[in-house]
Every structure is written in structure tokens, then in C-alpha cells.
DSSP file (Angstrom, degrees, kcal/mol; ACC not computed):
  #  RESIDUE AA STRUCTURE BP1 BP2  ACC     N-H-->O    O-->H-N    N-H-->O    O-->H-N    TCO  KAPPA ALPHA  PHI   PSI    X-CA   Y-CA   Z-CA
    1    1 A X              0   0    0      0, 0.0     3,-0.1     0, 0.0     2,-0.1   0.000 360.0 360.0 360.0 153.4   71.7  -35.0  -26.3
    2    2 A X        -     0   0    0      1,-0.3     3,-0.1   104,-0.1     0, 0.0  -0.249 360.0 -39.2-110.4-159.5   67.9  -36.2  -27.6
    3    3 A X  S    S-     0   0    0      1,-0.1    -1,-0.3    -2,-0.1     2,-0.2  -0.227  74.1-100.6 -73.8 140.0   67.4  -39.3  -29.7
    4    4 A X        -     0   0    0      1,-0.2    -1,-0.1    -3,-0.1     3,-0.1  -0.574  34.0-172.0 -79.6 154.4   70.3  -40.1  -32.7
    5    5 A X        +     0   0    0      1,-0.2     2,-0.5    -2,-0.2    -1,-0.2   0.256  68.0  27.5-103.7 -36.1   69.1  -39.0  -36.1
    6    6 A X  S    S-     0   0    0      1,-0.1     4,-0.3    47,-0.0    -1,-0.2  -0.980  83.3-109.2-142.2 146.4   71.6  -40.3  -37.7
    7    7 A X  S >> S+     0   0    0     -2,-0.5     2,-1.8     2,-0.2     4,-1.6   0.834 104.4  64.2 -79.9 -36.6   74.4  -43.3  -37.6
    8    8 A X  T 34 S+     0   0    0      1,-0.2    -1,-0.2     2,-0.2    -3,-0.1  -0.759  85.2  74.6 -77.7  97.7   77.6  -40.9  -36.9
    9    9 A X  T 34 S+     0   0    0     -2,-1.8     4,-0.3    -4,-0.0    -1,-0.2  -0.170  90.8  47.8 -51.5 -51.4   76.2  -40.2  -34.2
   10   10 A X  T X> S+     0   0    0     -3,-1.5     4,-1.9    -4,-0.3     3,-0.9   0.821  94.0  87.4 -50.7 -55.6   77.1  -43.7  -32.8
   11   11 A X  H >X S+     0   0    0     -4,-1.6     3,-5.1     1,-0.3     4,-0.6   0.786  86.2  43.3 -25.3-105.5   80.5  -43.1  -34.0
   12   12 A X  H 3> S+     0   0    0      1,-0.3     4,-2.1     2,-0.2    -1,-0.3   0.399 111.6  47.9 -31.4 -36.8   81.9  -41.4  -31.2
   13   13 A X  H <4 S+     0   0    0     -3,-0.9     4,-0.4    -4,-0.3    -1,-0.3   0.649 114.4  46.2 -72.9 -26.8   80.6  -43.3  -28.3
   14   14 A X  H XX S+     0   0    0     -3,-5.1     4,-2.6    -4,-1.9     3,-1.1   0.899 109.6  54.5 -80.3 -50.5   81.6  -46.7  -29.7
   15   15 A X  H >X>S+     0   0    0     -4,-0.6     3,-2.5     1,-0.2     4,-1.6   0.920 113.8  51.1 -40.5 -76.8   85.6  -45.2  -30.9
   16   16 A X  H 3<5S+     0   0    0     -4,-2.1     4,-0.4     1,-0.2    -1,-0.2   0.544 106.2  52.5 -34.7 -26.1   85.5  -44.3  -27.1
   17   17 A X  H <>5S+     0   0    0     -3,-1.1     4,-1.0    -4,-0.4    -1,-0.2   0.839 115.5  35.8 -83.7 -49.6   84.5  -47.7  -25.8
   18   18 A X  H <<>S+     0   0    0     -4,-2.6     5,-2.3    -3,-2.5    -1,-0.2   0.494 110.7  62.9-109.0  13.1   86.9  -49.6  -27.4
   19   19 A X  T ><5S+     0   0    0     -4,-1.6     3,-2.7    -5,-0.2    -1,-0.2   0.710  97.6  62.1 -65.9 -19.7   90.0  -46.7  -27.0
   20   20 A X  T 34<S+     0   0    0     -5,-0.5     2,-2.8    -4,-0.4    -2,-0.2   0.993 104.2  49.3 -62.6 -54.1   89.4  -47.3  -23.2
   21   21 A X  T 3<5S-     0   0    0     -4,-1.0    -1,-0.3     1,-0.2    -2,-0.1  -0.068 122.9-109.8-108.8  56.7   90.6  -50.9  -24.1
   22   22 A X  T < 5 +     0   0    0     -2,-2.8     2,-0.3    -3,-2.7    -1,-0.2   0.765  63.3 151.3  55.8  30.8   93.4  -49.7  -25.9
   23   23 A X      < -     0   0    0     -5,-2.3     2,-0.3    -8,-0.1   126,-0.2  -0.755  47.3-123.6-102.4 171.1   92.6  -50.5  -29.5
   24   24 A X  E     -A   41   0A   0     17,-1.9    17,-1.8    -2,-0.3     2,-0.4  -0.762  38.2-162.5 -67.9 121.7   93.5  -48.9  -32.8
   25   25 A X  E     -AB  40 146A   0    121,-1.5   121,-2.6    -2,-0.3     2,-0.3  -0.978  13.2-173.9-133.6 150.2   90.3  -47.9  -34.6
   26   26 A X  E     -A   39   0A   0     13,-1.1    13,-4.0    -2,-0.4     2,-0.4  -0.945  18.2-131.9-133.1 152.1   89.6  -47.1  -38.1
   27   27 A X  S    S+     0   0    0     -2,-0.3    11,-0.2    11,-0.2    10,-0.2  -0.752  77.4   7.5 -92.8 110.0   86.5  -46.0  -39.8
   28   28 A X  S    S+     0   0    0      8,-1.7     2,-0.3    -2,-0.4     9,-0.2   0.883  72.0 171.8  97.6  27.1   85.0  -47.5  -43.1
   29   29 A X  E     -H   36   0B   0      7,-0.9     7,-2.9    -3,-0.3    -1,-0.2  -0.560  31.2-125.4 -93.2 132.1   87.1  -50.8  -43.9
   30   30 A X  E     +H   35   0B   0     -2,-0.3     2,-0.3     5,-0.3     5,-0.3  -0.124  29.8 176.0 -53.4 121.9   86.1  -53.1  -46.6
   31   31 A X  E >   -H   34   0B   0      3,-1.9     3,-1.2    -2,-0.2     2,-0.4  -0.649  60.8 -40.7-151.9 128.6   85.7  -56.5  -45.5
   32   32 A X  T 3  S-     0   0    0     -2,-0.3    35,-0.1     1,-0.2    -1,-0.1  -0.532 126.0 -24.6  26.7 -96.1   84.4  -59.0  -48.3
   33   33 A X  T 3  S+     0   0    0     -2,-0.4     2,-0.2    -3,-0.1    -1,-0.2   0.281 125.3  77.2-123.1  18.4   82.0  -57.4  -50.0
   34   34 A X  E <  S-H   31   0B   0     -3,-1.2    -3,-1.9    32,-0.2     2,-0.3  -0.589  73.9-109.9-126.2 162.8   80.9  -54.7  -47.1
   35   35 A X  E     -H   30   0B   0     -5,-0.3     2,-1.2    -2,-0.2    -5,-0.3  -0.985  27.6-150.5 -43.1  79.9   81.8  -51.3  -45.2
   36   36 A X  E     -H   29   0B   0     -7,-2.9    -8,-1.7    -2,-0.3    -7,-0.9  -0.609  11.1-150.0 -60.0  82.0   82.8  -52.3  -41.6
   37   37 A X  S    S-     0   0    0     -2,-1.2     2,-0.3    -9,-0.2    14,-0.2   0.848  77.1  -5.4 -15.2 -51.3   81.7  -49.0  -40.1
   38   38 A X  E     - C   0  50A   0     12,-2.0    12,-2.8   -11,-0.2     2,-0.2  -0.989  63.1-177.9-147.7 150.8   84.3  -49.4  -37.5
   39   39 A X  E     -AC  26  49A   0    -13,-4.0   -13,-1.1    -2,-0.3     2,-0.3  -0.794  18.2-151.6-151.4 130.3   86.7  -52.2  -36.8
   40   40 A X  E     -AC  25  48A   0      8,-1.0     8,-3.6    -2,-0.2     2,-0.5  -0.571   8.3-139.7-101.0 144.2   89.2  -51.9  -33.6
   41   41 A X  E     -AC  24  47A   0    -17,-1.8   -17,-1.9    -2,-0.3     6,-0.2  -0.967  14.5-141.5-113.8  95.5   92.1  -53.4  -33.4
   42   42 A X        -     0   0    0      4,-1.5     5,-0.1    -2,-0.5    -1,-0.0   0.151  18.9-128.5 -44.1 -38.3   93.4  -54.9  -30.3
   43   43 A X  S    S+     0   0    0      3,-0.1    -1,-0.1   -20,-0.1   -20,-0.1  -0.304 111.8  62.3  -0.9  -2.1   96.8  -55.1  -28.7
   44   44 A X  S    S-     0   0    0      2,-0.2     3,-0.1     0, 0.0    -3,-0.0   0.682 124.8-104.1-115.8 -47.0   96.4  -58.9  -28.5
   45   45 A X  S    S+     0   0    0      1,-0.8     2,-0.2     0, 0.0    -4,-0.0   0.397  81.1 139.7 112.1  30.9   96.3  -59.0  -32.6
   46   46 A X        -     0   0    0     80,-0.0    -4,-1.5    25,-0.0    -1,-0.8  -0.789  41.2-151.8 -98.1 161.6   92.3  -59.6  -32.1
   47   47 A X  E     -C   41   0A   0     -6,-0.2    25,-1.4    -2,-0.2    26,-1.2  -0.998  14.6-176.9-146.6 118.9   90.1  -57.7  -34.5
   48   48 A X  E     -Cd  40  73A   0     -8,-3.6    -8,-1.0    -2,-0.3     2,-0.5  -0.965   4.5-166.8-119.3 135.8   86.6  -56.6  -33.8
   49   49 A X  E     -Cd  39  74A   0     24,-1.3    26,-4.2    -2,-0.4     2,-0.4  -0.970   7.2-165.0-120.3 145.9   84.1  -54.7  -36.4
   50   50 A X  E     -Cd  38  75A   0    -12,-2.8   -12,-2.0    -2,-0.5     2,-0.3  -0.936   6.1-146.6-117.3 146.7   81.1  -53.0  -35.4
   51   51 A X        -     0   0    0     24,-1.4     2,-0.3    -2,-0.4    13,-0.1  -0.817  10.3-146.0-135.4 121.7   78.1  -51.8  -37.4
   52   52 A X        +     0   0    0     -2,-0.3     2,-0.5    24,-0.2    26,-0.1  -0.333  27.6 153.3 -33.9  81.7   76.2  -49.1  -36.8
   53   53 A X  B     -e   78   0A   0     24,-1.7    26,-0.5    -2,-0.3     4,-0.1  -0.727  34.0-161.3-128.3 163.1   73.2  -48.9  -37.4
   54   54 A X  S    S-     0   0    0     -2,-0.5    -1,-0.2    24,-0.1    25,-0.2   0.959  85.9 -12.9 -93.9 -38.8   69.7  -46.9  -36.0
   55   55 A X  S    S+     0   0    0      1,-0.2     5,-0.1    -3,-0.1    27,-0.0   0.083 100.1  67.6-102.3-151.1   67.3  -49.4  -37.5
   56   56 A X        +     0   0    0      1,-0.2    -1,-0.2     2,-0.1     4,-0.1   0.602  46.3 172.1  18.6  91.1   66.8  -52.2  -39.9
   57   57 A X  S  > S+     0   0    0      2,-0.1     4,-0.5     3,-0.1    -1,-0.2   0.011  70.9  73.6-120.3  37.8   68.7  -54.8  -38.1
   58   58 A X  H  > S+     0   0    0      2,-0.1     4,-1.2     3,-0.1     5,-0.1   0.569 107.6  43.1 -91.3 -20.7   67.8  -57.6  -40.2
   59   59 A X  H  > S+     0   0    0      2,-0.2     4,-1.1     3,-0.1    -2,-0.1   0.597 110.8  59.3 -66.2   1.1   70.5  -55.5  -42.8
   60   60 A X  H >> S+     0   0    0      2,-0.2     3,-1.8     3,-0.1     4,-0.5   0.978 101.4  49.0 -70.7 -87.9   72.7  -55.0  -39.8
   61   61 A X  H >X S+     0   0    0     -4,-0.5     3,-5.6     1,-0.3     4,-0.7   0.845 113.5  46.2 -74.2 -62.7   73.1  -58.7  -39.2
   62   62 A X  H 3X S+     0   0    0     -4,-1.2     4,-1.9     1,-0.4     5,-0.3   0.706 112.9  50.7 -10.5 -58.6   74.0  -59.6  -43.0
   63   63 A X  H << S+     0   0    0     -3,-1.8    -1,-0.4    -4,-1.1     4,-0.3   0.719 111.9  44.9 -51.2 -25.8   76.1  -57.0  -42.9
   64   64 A X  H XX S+     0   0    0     -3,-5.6     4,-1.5    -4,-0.5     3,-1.0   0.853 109.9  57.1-100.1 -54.0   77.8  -58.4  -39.6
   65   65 A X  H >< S+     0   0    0     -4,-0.7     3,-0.8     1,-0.2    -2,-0.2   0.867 102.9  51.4 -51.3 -35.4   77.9  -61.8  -40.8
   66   66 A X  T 3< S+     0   0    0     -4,-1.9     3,-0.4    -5,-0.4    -1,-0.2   0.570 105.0  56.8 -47.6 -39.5   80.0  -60.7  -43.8
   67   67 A X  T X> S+     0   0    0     -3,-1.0     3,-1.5    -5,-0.3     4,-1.0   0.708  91.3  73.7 -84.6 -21.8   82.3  -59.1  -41.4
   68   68 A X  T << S+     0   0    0     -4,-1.5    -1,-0.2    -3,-0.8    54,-0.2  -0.328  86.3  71.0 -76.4  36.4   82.7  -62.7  -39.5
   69   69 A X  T 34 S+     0   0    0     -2,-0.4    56,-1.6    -3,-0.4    55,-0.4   0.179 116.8  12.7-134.3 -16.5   84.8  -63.6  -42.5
   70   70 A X  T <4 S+     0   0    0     -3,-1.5     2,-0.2     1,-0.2    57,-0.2   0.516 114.8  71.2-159.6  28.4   87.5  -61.5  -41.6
   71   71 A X     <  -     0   0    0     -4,-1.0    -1,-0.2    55,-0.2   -23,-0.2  -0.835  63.5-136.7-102.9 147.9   87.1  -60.2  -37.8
   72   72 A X  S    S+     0   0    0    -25,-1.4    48,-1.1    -2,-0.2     2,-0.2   0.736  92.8  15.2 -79.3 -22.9   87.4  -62.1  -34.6
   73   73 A X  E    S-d   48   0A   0    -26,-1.2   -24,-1.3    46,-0.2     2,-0.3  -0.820  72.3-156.0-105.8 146.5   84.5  -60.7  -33.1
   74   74 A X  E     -d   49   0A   0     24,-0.4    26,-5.8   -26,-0.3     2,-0.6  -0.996  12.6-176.7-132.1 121.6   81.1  -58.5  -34.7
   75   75 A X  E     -df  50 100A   0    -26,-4.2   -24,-1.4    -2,-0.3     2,-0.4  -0.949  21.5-146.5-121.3 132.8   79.1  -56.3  -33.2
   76   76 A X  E     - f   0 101A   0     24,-1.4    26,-2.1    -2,-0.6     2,-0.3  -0.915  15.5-153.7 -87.2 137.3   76.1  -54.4  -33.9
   77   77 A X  E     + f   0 102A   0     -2,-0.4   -24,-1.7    24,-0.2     2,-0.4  -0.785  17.9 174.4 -87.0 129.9   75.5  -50.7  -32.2
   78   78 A X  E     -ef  53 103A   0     24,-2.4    26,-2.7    -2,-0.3     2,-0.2  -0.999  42.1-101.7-138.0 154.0   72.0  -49.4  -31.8
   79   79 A X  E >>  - f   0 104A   0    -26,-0.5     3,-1.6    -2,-0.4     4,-0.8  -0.439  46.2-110.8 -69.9 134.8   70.9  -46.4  -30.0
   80   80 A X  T 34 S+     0   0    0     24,-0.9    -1,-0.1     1,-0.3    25,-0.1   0.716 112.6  63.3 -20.6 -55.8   69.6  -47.6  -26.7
   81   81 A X  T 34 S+     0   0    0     23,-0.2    -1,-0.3     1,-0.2     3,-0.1   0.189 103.9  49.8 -80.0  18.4   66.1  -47.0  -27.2
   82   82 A X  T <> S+     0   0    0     -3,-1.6     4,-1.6     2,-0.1     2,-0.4   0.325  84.7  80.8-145.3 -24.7   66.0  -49.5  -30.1
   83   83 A X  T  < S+     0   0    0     -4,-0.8    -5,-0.1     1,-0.2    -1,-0.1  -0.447  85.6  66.2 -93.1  61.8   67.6  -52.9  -28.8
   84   84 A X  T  > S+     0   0    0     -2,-0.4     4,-3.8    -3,-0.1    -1,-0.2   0.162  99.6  42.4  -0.5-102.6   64.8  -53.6  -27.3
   85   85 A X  H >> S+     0   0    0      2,-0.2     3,-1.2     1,-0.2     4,-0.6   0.760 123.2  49.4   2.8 -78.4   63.0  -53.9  -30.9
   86   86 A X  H 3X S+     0   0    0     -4,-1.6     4,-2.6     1,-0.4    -3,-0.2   0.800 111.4  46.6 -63.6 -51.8   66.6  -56.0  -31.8
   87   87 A X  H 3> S+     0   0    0      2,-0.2     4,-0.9     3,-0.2    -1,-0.4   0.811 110.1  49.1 -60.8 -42.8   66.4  -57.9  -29.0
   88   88 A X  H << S+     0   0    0     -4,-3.8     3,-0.4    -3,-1.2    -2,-0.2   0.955 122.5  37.8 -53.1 -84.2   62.5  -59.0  -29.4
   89   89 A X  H  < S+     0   0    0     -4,-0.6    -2,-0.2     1,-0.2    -3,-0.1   0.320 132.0   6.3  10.4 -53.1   63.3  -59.9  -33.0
   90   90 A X  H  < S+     0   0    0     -4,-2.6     4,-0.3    -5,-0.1    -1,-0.2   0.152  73.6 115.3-171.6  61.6   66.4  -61.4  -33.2
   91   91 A X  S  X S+     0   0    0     -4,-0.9     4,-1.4    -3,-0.4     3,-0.2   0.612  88.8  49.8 -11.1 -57.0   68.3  -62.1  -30.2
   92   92 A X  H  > S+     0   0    0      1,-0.3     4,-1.9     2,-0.2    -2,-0.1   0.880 110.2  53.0 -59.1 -48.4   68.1  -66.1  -30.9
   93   93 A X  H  > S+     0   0    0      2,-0.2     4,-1.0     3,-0.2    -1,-0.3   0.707 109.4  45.8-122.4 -56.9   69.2  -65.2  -34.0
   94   94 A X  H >> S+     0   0    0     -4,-0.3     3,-4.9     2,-0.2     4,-1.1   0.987 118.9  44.3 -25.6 -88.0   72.5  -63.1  -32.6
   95   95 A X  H >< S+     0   0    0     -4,-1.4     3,-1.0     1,-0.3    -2,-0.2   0.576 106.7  60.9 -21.1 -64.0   73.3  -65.6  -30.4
   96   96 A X  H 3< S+     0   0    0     -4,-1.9    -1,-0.3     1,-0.3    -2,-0.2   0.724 119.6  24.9 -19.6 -64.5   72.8  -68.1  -32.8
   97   97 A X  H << S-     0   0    0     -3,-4.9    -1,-0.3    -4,-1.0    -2,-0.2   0.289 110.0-113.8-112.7  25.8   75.2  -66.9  -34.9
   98   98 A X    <<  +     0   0    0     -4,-1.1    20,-1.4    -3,-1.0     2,-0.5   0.950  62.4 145.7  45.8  67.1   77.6  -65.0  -32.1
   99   99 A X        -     0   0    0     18,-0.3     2,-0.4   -26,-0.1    -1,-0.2  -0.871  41.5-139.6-127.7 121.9   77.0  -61.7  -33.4
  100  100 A X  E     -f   75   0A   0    -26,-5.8   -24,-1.4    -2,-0.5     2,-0.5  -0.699   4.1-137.3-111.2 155.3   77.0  -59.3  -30.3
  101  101 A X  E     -f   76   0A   0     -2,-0.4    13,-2.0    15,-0.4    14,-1.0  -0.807  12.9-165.6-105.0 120.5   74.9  -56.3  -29.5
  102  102 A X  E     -fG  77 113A   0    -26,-2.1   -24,-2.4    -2,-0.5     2,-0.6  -0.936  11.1-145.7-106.9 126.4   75.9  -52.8  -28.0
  103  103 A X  E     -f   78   0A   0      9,-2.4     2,-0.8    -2,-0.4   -24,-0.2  -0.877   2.6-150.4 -96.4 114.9   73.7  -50.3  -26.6
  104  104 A X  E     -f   79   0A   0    -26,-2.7   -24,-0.9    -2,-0.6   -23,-0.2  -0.608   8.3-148.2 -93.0  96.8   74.4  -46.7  -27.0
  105  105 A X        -     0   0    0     -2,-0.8     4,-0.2   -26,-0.2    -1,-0.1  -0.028  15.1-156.8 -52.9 125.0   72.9  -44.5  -23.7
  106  106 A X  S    S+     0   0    0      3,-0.1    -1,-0.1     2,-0.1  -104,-0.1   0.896  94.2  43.8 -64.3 -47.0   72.0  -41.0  -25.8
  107  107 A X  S    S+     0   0    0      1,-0.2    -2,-0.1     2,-0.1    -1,-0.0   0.834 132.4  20.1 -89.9 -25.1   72.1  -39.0  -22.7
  108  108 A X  S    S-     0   0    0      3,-0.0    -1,-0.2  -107,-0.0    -2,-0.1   0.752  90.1-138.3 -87.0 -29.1   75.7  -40.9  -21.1
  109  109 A X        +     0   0    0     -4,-0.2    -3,-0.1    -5,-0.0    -2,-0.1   0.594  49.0 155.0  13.7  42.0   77.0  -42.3  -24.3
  110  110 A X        -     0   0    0      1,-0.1     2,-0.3   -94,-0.0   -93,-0.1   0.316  45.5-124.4 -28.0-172.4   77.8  -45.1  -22.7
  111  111 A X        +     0   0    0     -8,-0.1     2,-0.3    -7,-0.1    -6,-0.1  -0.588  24.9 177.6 -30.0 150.2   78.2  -48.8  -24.0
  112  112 A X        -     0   0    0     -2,-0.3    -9,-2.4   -11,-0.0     2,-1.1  -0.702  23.8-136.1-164.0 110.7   76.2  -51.2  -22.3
  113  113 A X  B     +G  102   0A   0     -2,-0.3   -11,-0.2   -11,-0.3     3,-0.2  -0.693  25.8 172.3 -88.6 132.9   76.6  -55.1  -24.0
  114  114 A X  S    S+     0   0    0    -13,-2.0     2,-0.2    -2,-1.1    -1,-0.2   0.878  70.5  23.0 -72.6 -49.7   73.6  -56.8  -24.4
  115  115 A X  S    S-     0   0    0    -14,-1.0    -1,-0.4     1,-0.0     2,-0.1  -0.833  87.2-118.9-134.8 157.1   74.5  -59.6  -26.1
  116  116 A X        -     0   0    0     -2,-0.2   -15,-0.4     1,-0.2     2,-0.2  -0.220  23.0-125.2 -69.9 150.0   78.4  -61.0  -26.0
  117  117 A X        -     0   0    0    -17,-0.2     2,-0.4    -2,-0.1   -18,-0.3  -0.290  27.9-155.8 -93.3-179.1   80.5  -61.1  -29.4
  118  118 A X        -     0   0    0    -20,-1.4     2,-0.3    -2,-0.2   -44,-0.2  -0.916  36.4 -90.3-148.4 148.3   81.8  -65.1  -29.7
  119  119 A X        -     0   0    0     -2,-0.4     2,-0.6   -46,-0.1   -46,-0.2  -0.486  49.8 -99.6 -73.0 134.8   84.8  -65.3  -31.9
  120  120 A X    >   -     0   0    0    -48,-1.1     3,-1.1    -2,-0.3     2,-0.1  -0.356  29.6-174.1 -25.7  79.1   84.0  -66.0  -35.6
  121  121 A X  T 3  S+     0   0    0     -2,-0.6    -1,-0.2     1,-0.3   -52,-0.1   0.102  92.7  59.5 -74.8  26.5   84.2  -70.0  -37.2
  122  122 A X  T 3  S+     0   0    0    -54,-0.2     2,-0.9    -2,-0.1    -1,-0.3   0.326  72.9 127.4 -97.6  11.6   83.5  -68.3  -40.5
  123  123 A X    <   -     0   0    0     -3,-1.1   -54,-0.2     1,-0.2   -53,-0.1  -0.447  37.4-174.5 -92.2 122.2   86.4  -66.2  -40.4
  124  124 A X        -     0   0    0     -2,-0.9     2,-0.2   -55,-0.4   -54,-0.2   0.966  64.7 -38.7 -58.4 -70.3   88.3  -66.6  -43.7
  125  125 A X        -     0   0    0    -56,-1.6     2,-0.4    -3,-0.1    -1,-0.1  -0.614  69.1 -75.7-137.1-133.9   91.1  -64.6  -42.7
  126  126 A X        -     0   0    0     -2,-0.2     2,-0.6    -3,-0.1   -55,-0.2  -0.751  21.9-143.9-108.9 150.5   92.3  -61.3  -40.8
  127  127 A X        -     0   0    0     -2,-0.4     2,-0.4   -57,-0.2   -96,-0.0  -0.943  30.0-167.8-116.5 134.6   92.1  -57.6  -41.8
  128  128 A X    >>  -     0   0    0     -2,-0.6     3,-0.8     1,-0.1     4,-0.6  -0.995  36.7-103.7-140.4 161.0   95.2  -56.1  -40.5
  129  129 A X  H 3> S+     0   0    0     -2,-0.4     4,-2.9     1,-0.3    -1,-0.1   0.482 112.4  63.7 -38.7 -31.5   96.1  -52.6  -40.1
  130  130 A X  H 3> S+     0   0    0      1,-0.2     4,-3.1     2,-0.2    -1,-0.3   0.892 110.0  45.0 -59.6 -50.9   98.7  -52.5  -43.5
  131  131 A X  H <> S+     0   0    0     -3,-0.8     4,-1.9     2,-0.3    -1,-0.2   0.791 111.1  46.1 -97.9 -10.1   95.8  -53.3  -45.5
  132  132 A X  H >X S+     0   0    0     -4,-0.6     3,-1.1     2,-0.2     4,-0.9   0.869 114.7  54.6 -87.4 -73.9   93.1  -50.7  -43.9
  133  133 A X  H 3X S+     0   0    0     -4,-2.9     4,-1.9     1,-0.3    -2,-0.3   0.609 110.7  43.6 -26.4 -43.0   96.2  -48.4  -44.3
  134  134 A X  H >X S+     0   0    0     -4,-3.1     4,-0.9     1,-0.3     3,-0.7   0.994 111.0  50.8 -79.6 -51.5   96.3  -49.4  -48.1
  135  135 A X  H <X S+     0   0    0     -4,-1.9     4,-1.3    -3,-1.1    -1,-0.3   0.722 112.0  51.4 -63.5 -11.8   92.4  -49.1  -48.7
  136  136 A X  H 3X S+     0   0    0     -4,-0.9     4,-2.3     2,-0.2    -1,-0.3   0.876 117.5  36.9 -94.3 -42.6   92.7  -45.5  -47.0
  137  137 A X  H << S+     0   0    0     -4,-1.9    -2,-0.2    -3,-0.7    -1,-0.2   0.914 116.3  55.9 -74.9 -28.2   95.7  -44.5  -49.5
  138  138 A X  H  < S+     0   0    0     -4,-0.9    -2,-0.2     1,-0.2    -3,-0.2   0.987 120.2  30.5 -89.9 -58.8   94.0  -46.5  -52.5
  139  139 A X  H  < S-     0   0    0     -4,-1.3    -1,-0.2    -5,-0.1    -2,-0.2   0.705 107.7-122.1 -58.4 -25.6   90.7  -44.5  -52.1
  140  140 A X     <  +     0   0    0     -4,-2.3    -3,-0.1     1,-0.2    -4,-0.1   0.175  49.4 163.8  97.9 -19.2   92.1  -41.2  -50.9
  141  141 A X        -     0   0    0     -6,-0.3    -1,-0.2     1,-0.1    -2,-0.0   0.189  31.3-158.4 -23.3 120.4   90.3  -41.2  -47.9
  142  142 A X        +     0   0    0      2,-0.1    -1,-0.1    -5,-0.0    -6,-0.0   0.773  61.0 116.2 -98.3   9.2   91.8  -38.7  -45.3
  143  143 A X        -     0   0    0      1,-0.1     2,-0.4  -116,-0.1    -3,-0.1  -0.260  57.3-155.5 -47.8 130.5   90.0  -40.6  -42.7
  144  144 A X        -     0   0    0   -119,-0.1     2,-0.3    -8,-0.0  -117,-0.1  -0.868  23.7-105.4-138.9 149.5   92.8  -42.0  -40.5
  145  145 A X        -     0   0    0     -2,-0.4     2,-0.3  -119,-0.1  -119,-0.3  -0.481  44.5-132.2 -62.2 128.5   93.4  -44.9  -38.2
  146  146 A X  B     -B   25   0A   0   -121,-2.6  -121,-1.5    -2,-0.3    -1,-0.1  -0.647  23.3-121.7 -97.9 152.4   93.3  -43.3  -34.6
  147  147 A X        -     0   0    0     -2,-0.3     2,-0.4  -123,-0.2  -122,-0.3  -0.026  30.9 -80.2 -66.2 174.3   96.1  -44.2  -32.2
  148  148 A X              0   0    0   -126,-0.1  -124,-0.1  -124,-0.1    -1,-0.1  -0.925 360.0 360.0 -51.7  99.0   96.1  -45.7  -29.0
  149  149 A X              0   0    0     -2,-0.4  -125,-0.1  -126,-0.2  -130,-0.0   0.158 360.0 360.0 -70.0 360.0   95.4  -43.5  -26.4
């Protein structure tokens, strides 16, 4: 596979990452006022969202901060060949605010963490699975939470 074009792209390689560790994941959950691209669901009752993104990652981190309001961990995914950039740029600025970084091999589709999530102190509350079930039924969406492997 050559350089992503596009942000599903990501998708799959990131679902795989965190089915290996046994989560639930669903695609496309509101949290405040955002789109969580993905957000996995632990077995522990921890809650992670990631967003995806090939570029722009100063809208990444907004977006990710926004998601620290009702996830225990946030991550941004970037194609491999691009956290670099994120990492010249704003790394301090992850850290900073414990916002963690994934890097997605094109040719393995691997994972590789860059930067470590830390669990949220903005987080307002939880997203739990009943209520991405309800946003999925309330929109029609036939997009479905995928099981545990």
C-alpha cells in the first residue's frame, strides 16, 4: 500500500490495534460538540477516542481536547510519514495536555505510539456504549459497534 490519501484509510489499522486489546469499537460518536472518529471501549470500563487525521493537526488537537471531556484517554492517528511534522510542532503541546500520538506504518499498518495518552482531568463525564447505540439508531446510521474479537 503507497502513501494514505485519505483518513479511512487509517480506520482499519487503528480498529485492529485496539481489537487486539479486546475493545468494542465504534465509528463516528458525538462527544460535546465533535465527531470522535473512533472511540474503543475497554473491558476495564476505560474509554479511549482517536482522531484521525492526515494533516492539520493543530484541528486534530481541538478536536482531541473536546474528546477529553468525555473519554479517558485521546489520541491522534497520523500516517507515519507525517508525525514527524506533529511531533516538530506540537509534541510539548501533546504532552502538555496528555493527548497521545499514534503512527500508522502504510506498508505494515502497524501502530507505533509516539506519544502516551494520560487519562483526561477535563473529563466531564463518560460516553458509554447505550448512548453510541442511541446516537446510531437516532441518526440511522447502519454503522455498528464491532464486537470483541
Amino acid at each position: 500500500m503507497g502513501s494514505y490519501t485519505m483518513e479511512y484509510e487509517l480506520f482499519k489499522p487503528v480498529v485492529t490495534y485496539f481489537e487486539q486489546r479486546h475493545c468494542l469499537v465504534a465509528s463516528e460518536v458525538r462527544i460535546g460538540f465533535c465527531r470522535a472518529d473512533l472511540v474503543a471501549f475497554h473491558p476495564d470500563h476505560i474509554v479511549s477516542a482517536v482522531e484521525l487525521k492526515l494533516a492539520d493537526w493543530k484541528k486534530a488537537i481541538v478536536q482531541a481536547r473536546n474528546y477529553q471531556l468525555g473519554a479517558d484517554y485521546v489520541y491522534l492517528a497520523f500516517p507515519e510519514k507525517k508525525c514527524s511534522l506533529v511531533l516538530k510542532r506540537a509534541e510539548n503541546t501533546l504532552r502538555k495536555q496528555g493527548i497521545g500520538l499514534l503512527a500508522v506504518d502504510e506498508q505494515t499498518q502497524s501502530i507505533d505510539v509516539l506519544i502516551s495518552s494520560r487519562v483526561s482531568s477535563n473529563k466531564f463525564g463518560t460516553i458509554t456504549t447505550d448512548e453510541v447505540w442511541a446516537q446510531k439508531v437516532e441518526y440511522g446510521s447502519r454503522r455498528r459497534i464491532k464486537s470483541r474479537k
